[in-house]
N, C-alpha and C positions, 0 to 999 in steps of 0.2 A: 275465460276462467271463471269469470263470476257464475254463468250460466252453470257449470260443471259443479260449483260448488252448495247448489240449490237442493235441499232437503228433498226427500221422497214423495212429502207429501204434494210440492209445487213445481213436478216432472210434467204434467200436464198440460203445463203454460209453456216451456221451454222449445218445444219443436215449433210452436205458434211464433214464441219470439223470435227464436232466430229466422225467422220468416219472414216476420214483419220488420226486422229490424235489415235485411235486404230490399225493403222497399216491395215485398211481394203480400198473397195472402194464400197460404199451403192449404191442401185439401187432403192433406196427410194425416192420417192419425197417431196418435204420438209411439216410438217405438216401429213406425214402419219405417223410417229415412236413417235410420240410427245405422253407421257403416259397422262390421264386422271385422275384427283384426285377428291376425294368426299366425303364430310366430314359432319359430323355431326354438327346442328345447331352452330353459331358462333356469333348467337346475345343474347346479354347482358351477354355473358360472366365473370365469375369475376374468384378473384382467390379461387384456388382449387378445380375446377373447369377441365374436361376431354374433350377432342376432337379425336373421331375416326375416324381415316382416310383411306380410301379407294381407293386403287390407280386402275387404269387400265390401262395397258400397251396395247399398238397399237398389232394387230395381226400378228406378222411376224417370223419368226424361229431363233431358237435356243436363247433363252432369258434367260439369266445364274440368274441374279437376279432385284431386284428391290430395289432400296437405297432412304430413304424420309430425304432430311435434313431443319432441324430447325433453323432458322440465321443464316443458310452459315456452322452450324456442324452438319457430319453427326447424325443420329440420330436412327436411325433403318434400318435393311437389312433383306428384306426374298426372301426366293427363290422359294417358292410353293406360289401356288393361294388356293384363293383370297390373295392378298395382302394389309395383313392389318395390322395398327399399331392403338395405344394408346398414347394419350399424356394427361397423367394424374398428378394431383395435380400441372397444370399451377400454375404459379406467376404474381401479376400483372405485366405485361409487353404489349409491342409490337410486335407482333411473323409476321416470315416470312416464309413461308417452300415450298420446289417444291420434286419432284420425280424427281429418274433418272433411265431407262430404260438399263441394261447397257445388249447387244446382241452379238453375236461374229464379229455381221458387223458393230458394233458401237453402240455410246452410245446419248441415247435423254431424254432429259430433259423439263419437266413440265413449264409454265409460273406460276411463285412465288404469292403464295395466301396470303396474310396478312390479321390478325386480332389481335382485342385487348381485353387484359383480363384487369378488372376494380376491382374495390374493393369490398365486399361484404357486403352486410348488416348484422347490429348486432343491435337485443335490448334486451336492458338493461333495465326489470322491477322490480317494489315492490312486493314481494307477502306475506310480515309480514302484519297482521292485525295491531299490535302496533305501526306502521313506527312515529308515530306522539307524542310519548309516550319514555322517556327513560326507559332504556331495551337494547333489540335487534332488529335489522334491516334485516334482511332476503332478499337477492338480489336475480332476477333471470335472466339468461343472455341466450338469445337465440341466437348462431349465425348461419350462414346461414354453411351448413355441406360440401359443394360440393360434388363432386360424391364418394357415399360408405364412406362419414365422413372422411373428413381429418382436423379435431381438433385436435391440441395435447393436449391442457390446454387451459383454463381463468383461468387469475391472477384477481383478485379485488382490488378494491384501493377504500380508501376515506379520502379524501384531497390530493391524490398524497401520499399517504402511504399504504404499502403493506397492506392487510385485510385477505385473502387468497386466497389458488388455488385450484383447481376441475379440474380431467383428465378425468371424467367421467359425460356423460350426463344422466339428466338433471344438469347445473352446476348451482350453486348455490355460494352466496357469505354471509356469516354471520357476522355481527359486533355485541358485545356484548358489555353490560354497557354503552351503549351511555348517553351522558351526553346532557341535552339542549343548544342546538347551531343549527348552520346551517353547512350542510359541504354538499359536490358533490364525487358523487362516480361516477366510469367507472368501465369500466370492459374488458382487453385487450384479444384478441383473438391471440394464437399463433398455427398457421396452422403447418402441418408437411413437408409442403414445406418451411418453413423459412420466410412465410410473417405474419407478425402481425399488424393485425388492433385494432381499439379502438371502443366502444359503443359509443351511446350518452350519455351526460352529465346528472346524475340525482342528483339536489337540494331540499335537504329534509330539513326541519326545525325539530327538535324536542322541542317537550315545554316540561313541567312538566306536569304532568297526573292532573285534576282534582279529591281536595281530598274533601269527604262531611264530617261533623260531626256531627250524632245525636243527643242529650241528650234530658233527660228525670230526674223530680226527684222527689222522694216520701217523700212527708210531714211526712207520720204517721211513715218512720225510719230514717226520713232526712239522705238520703241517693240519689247520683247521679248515675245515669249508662248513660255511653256514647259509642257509638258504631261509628270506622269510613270506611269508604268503599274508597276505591281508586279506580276509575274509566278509562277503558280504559288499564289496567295493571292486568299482571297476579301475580296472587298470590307469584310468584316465583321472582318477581322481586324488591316482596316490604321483606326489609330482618327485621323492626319491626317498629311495630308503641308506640309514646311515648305519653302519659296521664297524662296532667300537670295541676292541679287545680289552683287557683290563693295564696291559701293559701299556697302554696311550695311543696304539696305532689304531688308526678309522682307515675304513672305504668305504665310500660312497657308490651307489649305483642307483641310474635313474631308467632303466628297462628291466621291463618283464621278461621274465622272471625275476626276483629280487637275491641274488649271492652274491657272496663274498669269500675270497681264499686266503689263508696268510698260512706264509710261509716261514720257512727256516725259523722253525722259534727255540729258543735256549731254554726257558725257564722249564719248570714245573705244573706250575696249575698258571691255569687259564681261564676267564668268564667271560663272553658274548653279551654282547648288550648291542639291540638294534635302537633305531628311532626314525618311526617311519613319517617322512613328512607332508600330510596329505595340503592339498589345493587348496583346502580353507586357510590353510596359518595352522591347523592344528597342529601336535606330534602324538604319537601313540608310543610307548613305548614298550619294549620285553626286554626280559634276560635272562638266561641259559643255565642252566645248572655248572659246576665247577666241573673242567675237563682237566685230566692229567695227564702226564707224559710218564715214563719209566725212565730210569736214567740207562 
């Protein structure tokens, strides 16, 4: 290190020393022993993320090996050509690394290459049909793989509360029974290098599903039939819908299709009023315009 960090003007002396300081005396002129590195693209780098490196040692005899180190520690050593290493699932950092040529007449060293690893993109999309609807929320989290996938998990979160995990891509994130609110999910990416980044921020509203209610009623056995459809919601989410006359009689029904019949009624007017009661705890409710009978 100290050699590397010798001014321009006392490069001169450095191929000598590291020569003599092997116990030899080089007949090298300074800049011919000096090895050659060459490395695969180093722009836009992020983390986890590989850089092959390619060294070329100067042509002179007996060269026992070749050592490349990475911020001043060693890092890899080979001793057959090509001489090449891997530097795989980076972390974001600042990296420095040189070669060192080491011969029986002394040892030369590479001028220090730097480059920088950044953070990688993640997104975090919807792909439930129902996202707007309580239910389920179905997340999908792309993040960027680096060389040969080096993801270990996405955890999911919404509100800053665990949701779950997925070790396997496509990953996917599921929230169930969502109630109507607002809340923001992410989605954290934990690399197998030990770096974790986060998604962008996704704010979802959920409202209540739009509920419709039919009715219809027949004079000649006064009699109402009402039918209700929840929209925007799968069947599996609605757990029964309830059918409340005005006069105090209810029915209940928990299959699709959602109606209801009542019969033999006496009175005169009439109002329908459903309440549909979805999986979350939630209820939705409607009601019907005034039906009349004719006496």
């Amino acid at each position: 290190m100290f050699f590397r960090s010798l001014p321009a003007s006392l490069r001169s002396f450095r191929c000598l020393l590291l020569a003599v300081s092997a116990g030899f005396t080089a007949s090298v002129a300074c800049g011919q022993g000096i090895p050659v590195i060459s490395t695969s693209s180093l722009d836009g780098l992020v983390s986890s993320d590989s850089v092959s490196v390619t060294v070329t040692p100067a042509t002179l005899p007996n060269l026992n090996r070749v050592r490349l180190y990475r911020n001043g520690v060693l890092f890899g050593t080979d001793t057959t050509s090509p001489y090449e290493f891997s530097l795989s699932d980076l972390r974001q950092n600042t990296y420095e690394i040189y070669a060192r040529a080491e011969y029986n007449s002394g040892n030369f060293e590479s001028p220090p290459l730097a480059f920088s690893v950044g953070v990688p993109p993640i997104l975090l999309e919807v792909t439930s049909a129902d996202t707007q609807s309580p239910g389920n929320t179905v997340l999908n989290c792309v993040p960027y793989q680096g060389s040969g996938g080096a993801v270990d998990s996405v955890v999911f979160y919404r509100n800053e509360r665990f949701g779950n995990s997925d070790r396997t891509a496509p990953y996917v994130g599921t929230f169930n029974n969502l109630v109507s609110d607002v809340s923001q999910y992410v989605a954290e990416v934990r690399y197998r290098n030990n770096d974790t980044f986060r998604s962008n921020v996704l704010q979802l509203t959920v409202t209540p599903p739009p509920v419709a209610l039919k009715v219809k009623s027949k004079a000649n056995s006064r009699s109402i039939i009402a039918t209700a459809s929840v929209n925007s919601a799968a069947p599996g989410d609605v757990d029964s819908v309830r059918f409340s006359l005005s006069d105090g009689t209810t029915i209940t029904d928990g299959t699709f299709p959602y109606s209801a019949r009542f019969r033999r009624l006496e009175g005169r007017k009439y109002r329908v009023a459903i309440t549909v009661d979805l999986d979350n705890g939630e209820d939705v409710k409607a009601t019907s315009k005034v039906l009349r009978f004719r006496r």
